[in-house]
MIDOSE-1310 file (N, C-alpha, C; in nm, 2 decimals, decimal comma, always signed):
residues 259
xxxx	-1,60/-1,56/+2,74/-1,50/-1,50/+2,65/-1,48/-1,59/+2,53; -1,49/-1,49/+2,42/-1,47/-1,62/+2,28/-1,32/-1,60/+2,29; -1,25/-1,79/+2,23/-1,11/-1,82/+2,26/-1,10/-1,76/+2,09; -0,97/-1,75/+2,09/-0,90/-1,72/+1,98/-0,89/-1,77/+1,86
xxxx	-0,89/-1,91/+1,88/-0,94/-2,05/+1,77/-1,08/-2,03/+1,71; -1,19/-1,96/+1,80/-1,28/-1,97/+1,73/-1,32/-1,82/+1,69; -1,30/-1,71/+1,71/-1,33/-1,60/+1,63/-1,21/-1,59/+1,51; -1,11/-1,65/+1,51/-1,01/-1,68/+1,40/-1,08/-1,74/+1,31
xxxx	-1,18/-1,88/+1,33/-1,22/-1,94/+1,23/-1,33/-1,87/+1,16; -1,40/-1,75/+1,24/-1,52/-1,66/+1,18/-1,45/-1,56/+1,07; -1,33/-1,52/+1,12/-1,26/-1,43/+1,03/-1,23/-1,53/+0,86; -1,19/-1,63/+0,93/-1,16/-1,74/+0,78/-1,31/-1,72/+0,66
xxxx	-1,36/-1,76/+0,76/-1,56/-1,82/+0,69/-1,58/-1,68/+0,66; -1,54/-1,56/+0,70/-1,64/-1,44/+0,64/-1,57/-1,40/+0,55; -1,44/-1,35/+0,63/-1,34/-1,24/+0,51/-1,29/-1,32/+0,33; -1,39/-1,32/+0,28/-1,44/-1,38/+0,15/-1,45/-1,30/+0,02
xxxx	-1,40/-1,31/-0,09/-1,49/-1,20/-0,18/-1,61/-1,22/-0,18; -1,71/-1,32/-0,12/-1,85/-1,28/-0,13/-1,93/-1,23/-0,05; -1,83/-1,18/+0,02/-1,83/-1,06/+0,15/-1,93/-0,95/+0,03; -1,83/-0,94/-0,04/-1,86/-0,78/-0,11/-2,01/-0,73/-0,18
xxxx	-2,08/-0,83/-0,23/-2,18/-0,83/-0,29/-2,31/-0,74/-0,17; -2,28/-0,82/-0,08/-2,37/-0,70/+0,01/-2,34/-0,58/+0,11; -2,21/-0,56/+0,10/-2,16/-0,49/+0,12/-2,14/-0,35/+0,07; -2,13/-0,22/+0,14/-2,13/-0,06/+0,04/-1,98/-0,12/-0,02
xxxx	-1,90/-0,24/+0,07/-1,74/-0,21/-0,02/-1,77/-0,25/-0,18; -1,87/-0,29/-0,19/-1,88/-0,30/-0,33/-1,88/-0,18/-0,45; -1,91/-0,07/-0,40/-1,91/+0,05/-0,49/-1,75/+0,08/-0,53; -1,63/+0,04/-0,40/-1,52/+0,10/-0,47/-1,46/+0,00/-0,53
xxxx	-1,52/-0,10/-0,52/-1,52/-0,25/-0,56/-1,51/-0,24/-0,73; -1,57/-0,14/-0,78/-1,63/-0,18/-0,91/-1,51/-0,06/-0,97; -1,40/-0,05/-0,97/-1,29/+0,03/-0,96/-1,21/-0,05/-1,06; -1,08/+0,02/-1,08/-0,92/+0,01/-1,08/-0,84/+0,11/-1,00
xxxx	-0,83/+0,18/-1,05/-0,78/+0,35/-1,11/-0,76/+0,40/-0,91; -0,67/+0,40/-0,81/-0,69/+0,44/-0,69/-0,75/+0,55/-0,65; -0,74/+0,69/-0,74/-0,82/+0,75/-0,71/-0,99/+0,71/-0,73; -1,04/+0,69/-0,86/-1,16/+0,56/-0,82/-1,24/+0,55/-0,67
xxxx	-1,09/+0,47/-0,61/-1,14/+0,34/-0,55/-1,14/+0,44/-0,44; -1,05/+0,53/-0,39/-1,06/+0,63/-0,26/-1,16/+0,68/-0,29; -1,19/+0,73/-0,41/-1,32/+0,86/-0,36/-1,46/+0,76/-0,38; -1,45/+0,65/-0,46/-1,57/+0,58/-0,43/-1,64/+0,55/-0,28
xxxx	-1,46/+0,50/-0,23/-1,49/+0,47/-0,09/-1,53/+0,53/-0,01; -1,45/+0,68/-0,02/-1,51/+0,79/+0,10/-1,69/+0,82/+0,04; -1,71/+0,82/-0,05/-1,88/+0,88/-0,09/-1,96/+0,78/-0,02; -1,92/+0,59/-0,07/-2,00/+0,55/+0,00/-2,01/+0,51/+0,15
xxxx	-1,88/+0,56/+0,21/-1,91/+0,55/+0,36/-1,99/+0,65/+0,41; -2,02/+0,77/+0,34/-2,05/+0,89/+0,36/-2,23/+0,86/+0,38; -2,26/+0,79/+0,32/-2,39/+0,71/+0,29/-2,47/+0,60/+0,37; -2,31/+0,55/+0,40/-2,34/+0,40/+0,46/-2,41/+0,43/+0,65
xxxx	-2,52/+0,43/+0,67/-2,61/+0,45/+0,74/-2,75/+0,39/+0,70; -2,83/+0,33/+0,84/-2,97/+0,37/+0,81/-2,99/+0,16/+0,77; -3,11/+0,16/+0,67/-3,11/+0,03/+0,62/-3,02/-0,01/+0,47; -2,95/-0,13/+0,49/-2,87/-0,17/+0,38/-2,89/-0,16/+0,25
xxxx	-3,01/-0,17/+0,24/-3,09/-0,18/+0,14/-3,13/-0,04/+0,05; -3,16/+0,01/+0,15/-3,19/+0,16/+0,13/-3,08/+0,26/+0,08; -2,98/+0,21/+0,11/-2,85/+0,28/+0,13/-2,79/+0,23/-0,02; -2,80/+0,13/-0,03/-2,69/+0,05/-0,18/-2,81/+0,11/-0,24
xxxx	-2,94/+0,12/-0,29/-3,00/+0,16/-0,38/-2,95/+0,33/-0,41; -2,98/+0,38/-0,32/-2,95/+0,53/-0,29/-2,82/+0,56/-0,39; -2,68/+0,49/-0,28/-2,54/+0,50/-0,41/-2,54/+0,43/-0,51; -2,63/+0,35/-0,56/-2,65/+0,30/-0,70/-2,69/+0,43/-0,77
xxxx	-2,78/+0,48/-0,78/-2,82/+0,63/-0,76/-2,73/+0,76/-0,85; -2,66/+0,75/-0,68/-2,54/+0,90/-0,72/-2,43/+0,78/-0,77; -2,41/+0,70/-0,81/-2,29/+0,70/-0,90/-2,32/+0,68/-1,01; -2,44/+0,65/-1,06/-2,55/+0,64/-1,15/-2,50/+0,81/-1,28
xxxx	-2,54/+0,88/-1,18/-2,55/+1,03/-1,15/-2,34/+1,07/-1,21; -2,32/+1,00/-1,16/-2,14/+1,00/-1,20/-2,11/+0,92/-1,29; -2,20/+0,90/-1,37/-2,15/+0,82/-1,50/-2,06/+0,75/-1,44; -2,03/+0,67/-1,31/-1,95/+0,53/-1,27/-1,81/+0,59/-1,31
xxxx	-1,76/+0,76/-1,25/-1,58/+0,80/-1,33/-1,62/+0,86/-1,17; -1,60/+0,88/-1,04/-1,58/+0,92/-0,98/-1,50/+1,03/-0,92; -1,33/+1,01/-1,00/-1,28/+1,08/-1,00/-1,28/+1,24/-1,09; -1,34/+1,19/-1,21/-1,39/+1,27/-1,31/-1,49/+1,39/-1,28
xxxx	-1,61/+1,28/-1,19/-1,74/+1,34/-1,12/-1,66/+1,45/-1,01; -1,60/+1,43/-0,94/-1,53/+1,56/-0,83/-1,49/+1,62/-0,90; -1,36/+1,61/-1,00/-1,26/+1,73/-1,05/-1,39/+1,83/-1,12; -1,47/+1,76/-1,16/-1,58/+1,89/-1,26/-1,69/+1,92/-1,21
xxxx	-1,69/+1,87/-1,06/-1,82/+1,88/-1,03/-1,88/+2,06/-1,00; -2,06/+1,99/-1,03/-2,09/+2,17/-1,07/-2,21/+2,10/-0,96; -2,28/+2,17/-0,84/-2,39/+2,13/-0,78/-2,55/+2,08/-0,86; -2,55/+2,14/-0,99/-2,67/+2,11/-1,05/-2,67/+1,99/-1,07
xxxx	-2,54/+1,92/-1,06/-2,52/+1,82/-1,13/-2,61/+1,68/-1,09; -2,63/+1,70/-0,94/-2,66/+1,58/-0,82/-2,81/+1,62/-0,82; -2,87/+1,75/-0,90/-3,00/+1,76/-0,88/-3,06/+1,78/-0,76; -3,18/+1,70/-0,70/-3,24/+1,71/-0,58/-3,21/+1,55/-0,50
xxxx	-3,11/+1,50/-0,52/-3,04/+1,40/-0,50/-3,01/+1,40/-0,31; -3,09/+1,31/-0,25/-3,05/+1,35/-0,09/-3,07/+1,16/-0,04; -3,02/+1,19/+0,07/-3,05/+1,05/+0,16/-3,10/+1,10/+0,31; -3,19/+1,04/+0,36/-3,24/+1,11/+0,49/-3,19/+1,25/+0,54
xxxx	-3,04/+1,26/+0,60/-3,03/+1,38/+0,66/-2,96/+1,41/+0,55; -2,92/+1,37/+0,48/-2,81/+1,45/+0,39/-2,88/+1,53/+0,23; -2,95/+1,63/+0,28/-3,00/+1,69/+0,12/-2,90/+1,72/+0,02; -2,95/+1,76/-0,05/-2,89/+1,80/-0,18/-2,78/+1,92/-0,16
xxxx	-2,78/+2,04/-0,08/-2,67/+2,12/-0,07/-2,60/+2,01/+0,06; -2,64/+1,94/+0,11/-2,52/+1,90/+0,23/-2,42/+1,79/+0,11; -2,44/+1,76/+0,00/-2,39/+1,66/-0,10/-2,30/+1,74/-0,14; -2,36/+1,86/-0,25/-2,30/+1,93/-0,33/-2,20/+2,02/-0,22
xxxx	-2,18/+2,06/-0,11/-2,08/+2,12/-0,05/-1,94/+2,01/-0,02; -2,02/+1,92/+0,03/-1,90/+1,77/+0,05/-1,81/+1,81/-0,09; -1,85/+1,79/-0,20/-1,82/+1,78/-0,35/-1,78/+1,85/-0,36; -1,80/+2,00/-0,39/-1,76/+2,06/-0,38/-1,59/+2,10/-0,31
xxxx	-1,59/+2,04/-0,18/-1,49/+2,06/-0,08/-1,36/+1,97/-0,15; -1,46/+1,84/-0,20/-1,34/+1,71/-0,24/-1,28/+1,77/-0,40; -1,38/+1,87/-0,42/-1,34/+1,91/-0,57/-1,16/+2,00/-0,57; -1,19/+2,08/-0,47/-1,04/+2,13/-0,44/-0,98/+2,08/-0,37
xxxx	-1,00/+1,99/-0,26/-0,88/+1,86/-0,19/-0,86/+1,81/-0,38; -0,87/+1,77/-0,44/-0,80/+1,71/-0,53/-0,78/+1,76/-0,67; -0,82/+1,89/-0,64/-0,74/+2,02/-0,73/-0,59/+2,09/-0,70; -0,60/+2,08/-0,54/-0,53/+2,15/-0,45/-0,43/+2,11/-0,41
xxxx	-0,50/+1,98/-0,33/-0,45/+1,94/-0,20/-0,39/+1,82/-0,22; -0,36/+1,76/-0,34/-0,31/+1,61/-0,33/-0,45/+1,47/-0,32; -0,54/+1,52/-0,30/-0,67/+1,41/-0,26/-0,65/+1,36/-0,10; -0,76/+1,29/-0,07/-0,80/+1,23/+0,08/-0,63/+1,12/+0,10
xxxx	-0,63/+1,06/+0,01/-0,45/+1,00/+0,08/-0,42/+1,08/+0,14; -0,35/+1,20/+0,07/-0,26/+1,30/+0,12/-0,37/+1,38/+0,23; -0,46/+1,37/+0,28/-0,53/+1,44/+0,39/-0,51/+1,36/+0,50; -0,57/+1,27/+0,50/-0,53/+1,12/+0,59/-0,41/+1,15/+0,62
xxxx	-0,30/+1,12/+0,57/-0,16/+1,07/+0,56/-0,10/+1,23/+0,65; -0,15/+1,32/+0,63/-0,12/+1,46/+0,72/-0,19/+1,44/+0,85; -0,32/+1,37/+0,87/-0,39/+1,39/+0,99/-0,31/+1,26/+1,03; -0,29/+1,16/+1,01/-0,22/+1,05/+1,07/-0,04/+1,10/+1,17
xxxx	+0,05/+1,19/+1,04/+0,15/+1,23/+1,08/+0,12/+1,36/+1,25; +0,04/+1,42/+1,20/-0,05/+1,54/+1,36/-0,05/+1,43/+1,46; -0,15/+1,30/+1,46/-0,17/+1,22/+1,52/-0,03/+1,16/+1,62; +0,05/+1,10/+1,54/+0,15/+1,04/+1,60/+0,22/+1,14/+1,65
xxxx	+0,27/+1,27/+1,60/+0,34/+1,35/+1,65/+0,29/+1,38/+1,82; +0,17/+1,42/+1,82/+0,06/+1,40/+1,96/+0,10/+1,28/+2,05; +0,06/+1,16/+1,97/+0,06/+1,06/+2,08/+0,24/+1,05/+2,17; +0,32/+1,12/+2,05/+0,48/+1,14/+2,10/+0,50/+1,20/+2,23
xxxx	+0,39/+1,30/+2,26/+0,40/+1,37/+2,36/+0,32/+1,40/+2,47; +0,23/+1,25/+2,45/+0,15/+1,23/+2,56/+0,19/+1,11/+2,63; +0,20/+1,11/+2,78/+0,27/+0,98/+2,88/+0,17/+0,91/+2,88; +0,05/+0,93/+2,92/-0,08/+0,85/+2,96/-0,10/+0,78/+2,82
xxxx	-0,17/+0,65/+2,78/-0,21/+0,61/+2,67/-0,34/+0,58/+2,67; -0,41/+0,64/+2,80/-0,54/+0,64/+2,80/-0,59/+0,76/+2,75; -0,47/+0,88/+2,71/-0,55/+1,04/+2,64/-0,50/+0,96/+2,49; -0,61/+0,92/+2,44/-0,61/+0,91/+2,28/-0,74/+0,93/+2,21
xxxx	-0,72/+1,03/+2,09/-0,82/+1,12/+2,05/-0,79/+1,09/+1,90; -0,88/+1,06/+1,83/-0,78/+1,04/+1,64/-0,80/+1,18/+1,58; -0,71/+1,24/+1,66/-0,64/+1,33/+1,55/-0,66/+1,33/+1,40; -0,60/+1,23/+1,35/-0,62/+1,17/+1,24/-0,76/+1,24/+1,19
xxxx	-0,88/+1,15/+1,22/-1,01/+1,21/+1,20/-1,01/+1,36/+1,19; -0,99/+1,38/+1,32/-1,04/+1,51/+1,32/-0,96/+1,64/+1,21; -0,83/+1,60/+1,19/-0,79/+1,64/+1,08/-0,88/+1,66/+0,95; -0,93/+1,55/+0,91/-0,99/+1,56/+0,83/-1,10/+1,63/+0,84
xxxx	-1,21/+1,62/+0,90/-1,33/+1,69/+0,96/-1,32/+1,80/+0,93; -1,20/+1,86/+1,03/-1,17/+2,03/+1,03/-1,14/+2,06/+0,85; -1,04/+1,99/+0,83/-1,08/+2,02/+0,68/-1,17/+2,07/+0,57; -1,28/+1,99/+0,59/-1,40/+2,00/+0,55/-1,52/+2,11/+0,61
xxxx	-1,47/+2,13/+0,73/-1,56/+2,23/+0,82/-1,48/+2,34/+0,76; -1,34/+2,36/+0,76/-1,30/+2,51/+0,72/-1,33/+2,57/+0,57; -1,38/+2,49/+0,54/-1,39/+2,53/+0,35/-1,55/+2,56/+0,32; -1,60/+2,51/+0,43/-1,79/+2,55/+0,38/-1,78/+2,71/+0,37
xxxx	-1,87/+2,71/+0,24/-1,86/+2,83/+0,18/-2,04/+2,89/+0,14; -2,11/+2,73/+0,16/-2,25/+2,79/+0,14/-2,35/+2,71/+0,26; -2,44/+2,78/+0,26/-2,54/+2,71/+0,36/-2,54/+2,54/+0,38; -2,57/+2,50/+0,47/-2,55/+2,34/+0,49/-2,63/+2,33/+0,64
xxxx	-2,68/+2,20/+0,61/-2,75/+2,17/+0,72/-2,68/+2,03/+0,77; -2,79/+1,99/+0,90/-2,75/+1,85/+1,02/-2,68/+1,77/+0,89; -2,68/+1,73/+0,77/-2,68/+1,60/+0,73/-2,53/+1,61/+0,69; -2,49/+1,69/+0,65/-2,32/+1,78/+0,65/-2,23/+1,71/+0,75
xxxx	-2,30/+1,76/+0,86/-2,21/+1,71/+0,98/-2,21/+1,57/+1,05; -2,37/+1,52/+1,00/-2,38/+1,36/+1,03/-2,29/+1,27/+0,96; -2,25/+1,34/+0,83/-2,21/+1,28/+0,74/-2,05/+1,30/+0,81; -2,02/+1,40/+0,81/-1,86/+1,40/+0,84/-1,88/+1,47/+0,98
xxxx	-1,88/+1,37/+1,11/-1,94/+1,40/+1,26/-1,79/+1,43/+1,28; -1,79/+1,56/+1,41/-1,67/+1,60/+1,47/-1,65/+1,47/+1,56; -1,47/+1,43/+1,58/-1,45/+1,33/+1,62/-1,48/+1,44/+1,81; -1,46/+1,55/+1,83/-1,40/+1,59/+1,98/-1,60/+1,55/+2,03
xxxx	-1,65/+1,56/+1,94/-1,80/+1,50/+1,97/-1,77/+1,34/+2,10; -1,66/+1,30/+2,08/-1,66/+1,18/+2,09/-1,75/+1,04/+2,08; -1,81/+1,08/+1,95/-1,90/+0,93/+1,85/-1,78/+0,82/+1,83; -1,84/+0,71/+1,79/-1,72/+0,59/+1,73/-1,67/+0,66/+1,61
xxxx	-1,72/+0,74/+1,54/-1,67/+0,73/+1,39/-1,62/+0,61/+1,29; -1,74/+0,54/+1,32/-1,72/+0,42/+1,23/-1,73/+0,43/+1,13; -1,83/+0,52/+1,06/-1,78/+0,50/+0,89/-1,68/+0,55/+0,84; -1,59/+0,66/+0,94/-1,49/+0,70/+0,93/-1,34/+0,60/+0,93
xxxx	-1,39/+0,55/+1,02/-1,34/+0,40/+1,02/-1,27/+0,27/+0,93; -1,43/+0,26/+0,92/-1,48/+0,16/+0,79/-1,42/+0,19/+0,70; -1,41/+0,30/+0,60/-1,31/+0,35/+0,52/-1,19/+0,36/+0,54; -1,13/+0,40/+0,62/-1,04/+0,34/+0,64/-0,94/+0,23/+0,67
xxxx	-1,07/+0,15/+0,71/-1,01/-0,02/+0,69/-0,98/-0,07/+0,52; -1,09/+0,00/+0,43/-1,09/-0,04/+0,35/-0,96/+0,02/+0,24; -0,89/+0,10/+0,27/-0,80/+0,21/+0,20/-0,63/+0,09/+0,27; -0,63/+0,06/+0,36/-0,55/+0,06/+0,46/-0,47/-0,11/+0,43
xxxx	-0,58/-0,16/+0,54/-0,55/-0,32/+0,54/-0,60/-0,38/+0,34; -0,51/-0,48/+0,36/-0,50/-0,56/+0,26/-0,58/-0,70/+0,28; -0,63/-0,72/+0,20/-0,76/-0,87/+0,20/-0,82/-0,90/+0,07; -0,90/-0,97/+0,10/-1,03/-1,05/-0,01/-1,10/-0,90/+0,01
xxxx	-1,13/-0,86/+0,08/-1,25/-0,73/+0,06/-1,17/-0,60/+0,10; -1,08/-0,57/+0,15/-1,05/-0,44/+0,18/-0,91/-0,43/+0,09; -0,87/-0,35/+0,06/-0,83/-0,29/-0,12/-0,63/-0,27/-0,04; -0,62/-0,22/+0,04/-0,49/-0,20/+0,08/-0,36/-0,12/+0,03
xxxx	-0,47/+0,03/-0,07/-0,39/+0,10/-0,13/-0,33/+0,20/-0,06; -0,31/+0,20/+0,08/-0,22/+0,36/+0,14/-0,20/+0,25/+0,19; -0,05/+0,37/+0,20/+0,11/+0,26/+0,28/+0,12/+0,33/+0,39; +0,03/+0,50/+0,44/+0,18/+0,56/+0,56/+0,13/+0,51/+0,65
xxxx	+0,01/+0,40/+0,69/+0,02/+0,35/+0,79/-0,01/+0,23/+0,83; +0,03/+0,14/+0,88/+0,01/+0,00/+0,92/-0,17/-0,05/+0,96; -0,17/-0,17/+0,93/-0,27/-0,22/+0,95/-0,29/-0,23/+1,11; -0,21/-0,23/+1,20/-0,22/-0,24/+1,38/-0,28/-0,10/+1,41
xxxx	-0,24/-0,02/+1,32/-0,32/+0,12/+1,40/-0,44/+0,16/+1,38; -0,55/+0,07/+1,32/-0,62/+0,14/+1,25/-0,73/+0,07/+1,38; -0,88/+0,16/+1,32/-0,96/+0,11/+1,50/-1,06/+0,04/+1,41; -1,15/+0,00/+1,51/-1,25/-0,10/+1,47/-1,37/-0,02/+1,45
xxxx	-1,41/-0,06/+1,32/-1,57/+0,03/+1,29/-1,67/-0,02/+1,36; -1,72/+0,05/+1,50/-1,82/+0,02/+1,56/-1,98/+0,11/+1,54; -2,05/-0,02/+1,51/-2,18/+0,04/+1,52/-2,30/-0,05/+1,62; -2,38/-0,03/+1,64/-2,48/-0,11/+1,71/-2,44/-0,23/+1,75
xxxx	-2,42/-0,30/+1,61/-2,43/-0,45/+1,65/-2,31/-0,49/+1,67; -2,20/-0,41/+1,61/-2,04/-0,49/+1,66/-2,08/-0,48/+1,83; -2,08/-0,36/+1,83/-2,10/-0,32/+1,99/-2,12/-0,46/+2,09; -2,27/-0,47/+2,03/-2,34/-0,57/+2,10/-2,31/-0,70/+2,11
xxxx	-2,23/-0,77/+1,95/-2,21/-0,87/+1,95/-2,03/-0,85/+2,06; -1,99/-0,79/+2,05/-1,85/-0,74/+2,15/-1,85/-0,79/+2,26; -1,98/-0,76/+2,27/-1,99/-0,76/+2,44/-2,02/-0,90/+2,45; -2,12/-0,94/+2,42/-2,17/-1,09/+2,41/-2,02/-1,16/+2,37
xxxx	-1,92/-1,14/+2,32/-1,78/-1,22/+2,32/-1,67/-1,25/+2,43; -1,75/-1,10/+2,54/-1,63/-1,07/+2,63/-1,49/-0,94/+2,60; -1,58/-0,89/+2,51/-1,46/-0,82/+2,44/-1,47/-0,66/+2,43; -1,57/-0,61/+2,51/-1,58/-0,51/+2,56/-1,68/-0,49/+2,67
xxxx	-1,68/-0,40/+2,75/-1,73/-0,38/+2,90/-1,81/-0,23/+2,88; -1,72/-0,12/+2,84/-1,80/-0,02/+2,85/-1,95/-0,04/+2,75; -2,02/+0,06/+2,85/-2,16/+0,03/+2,81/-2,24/+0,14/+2,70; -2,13/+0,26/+2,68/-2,18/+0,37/+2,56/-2,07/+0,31/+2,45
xxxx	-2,17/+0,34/+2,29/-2,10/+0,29/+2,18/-2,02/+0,47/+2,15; -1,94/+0,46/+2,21/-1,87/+0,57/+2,14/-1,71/+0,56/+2,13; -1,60/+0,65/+2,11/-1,46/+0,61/+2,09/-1,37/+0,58/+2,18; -1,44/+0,61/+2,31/-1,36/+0,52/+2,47/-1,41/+0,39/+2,41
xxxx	-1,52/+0,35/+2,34/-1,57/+0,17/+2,32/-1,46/+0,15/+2,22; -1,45/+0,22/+2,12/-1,38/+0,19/+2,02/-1,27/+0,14/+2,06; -1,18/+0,24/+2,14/-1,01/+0,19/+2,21/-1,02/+0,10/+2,28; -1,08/+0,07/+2,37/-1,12/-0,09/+2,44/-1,12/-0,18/+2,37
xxxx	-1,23/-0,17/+2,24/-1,23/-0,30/+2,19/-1,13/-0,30/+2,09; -1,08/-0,23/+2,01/-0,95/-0,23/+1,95/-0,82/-0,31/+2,01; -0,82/-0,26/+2,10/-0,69/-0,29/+2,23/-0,72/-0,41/+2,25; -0,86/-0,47/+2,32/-0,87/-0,64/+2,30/-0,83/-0,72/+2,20
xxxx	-0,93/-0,66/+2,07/-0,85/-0,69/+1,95/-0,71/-0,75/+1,92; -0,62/-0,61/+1,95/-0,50/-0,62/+1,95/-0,39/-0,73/+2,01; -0,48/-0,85/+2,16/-0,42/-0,93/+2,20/-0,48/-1,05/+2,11; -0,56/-1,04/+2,05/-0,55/-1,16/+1,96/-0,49/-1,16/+1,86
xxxx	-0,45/-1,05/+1,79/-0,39/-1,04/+1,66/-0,33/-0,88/+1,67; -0,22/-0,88/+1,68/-0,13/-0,72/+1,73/-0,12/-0,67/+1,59; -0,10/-0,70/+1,52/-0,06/-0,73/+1,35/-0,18/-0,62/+1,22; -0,34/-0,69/+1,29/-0,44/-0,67/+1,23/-0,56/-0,71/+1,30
xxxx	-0,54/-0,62/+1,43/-0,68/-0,62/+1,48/-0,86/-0,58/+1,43; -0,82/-0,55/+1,35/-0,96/-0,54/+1,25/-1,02/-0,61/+1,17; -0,92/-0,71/+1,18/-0,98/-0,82/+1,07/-1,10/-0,91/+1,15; -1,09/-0,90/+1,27/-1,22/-0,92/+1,37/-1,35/-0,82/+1,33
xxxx	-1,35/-0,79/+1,25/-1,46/-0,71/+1,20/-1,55/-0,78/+1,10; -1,46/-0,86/+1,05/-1,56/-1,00/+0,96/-1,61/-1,11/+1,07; -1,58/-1,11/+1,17/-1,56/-1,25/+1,29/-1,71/-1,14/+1,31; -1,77/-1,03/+1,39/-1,82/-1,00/+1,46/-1,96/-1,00/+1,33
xxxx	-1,92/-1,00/+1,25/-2,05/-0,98/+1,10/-2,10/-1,16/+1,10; -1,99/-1,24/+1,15/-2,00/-1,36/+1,12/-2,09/-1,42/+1,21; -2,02/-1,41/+1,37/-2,10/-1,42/+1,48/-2,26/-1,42/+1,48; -2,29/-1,30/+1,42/-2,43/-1,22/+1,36/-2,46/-1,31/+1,29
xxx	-2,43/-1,36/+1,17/-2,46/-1,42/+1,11/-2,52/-1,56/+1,17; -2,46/-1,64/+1,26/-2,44/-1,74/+1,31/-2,54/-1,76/+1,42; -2,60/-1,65/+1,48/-2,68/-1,67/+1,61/-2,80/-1,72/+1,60
């Protein structure tokens, strides 16, 4: 089991602004304006799959394609706009429907804060009325999800839903995650623009290698990467730092780095 002293000193050595450079948080990085920086962030989580490389060139791309105004790009968006514009699973109408959807969330609806910030309040209301704290399901997410699912209005394929995966699927929903960390907690790399919820609640974006390097720490047991792994290793998390257990998310990048 890694001691506390030393994945503390990985979080010091990573959580850096020169985190950002290879990082997708760099796309909402290149911001002010919060709307900007939310919907930069939600597009490029939306993306963030596959090879790094592949992926940052790709949203170099579509924001390319968005004359770099983000917010501007949703309120007007028209689907010609993105062309034949795709990334592996996600073609061109699985993009322009997303867009489309975010076009009236922030015509409509207040934008993704105020979506979040309603699936968060569902969320807690739920966990009020559940005794066991082993039934926990992010609400949250799935709020959002269904959002998105109830508004498809034109044909869409697998990349739709890979992109915005049902949480009752029970996947980690890490890039769901991931964004979230980045909207949420406050740092050198994560932006810390929504307040309705604390940095302790948020979960740890698990993919392959957190997983892996997790386990190799002692810091998780179950053996499928899905949202029972997530709660486990969150919850460990949470005895080293109750506060801001995610900030072990640089420690586990760092570890990687380190081996």
């Amino acid at each position: 089991m890694i001691t506390k002293s030393e994945i503390d000193k990985l979080v010091k050595d990573f959580e850096t602004e020169e985190f950002i450079k290879d990082d997708p948080v760099r796309f909402p990085n290149r911001f002010k304006d919060k709307k900007d920086i939310e919907i930069a962030g939600f597009i490029a989580s939306l993306v963030a799959y596959g090879r790094r490389d592949i992926f940052t060139k790709k949203l170099d791309t579509l924001f390319n394609i968005a004359q770099n105004e983000p917010l501007n790009f949703i309120l007007n968006f028209e689907p010609q706009i993105i062309g034949d514009f795709n990334y592996r699973f996600g073609k061109p109408q699985d993009f322009a429907e997303i867009f489309l959807i975010m076009k009236e969330l922030y015509a409509k609806d207040g934008g993704l804060e105020e979506l979040f910030k309603y699936g968060y309040k569902q969320q807690k209301t739920a966990e009020s009325l559940v005794t066991n704290k082993n039934i926990r399901t992010s609400l949250m997410f799935q709020t959002v999800s269904d959002y998105f699912y109830a508004r498809v209005k034109n044909e869409v394929g697998q990349g739709f839903y890979f992109m915005l995966p049902d949480p009752k699927k029970g996947g980690a929903m890490k890039r769901m995650s991931m964004f979230l960390r980045w909207m949420v907690r406050k740092g050198p790399v994560d932006f810390g623009i929504w307040n309705f919820m604390p940095a302790s609640e948020l979960y740890i974006p698990l993919d392959v290698h957190v997983a892996r390097i997790s386990r190799e720490m002692g810091l998780l047991t179950r053996n499928a990467n899905d949202f029972k792994a997530v709660i486990e290793l969150t919850e460990n998390l949470k005895k080293l730092d109750p506060q801001d257990p995610v900030k072990y998310d640089f420690a586990m990048f760092g570890y990687g780095v380190n081996e």
